[in-house]
Legacy VTK file of the C-alpha trace (Angstrom):
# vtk DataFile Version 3.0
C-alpha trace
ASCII
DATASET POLYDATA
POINTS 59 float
12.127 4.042 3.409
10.767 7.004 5.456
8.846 5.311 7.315
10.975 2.510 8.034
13.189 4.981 9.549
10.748 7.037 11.764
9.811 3.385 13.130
13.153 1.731 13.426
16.042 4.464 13.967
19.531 3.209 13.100
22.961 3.973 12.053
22.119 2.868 8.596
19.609 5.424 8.285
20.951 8.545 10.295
23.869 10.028 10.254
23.286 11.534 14.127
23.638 7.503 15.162
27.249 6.708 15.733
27.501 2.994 14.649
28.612 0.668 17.503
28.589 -2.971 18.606
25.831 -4.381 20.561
27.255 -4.396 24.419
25.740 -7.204 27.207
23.377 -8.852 24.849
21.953 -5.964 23.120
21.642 -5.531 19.525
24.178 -3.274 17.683
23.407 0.151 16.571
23.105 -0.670 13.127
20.231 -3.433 13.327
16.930 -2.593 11.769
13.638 -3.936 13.225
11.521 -5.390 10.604
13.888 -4.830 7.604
13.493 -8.464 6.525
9.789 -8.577 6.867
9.900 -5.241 4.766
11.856 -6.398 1.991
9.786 -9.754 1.776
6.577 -8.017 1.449
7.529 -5.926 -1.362
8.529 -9.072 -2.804
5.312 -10.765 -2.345
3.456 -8.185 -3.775
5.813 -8.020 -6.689
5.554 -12.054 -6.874
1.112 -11.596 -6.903
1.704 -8.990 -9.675
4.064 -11.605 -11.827
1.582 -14.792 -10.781
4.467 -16.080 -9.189
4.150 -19.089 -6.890
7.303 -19.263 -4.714
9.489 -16.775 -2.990
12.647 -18.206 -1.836
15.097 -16.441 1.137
18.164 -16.905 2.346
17.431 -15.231 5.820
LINES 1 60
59 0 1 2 3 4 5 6 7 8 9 10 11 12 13 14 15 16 17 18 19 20 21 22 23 24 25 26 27 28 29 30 31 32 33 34 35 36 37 38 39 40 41 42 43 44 45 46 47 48 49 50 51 52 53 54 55 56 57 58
């Protein structure tokens, strides 16, 4: 998740980010952009290697 973290910098991924609330309608320090989106195209390519037809989330 290298990458993920060069692109997205968070308090789940550094320890030099302080983890706060978001303040005035921003996001908090420990969102991550994309994580989702990550996470559900591993899955699809895991689901093409398996034939599988449906990938079901909860997001």
């Amino acid at each position: 998740m290298d990458l993920l973290n060069q692109l997205a910098p968070n308090a789940l991924t550094r320890d030099d980010i302080k983890i706060e609330e978001g303040k005035d309608g921003e996001l908090p320090s420990t969102f991550v952009e994309g994580r989702n989106m990550v996470f559900l195209t591993f899955a699809a390519i895991l689901a093409k290697t398996k034939n599988a037809r449906h990938i079901v989330t909860g997001v």
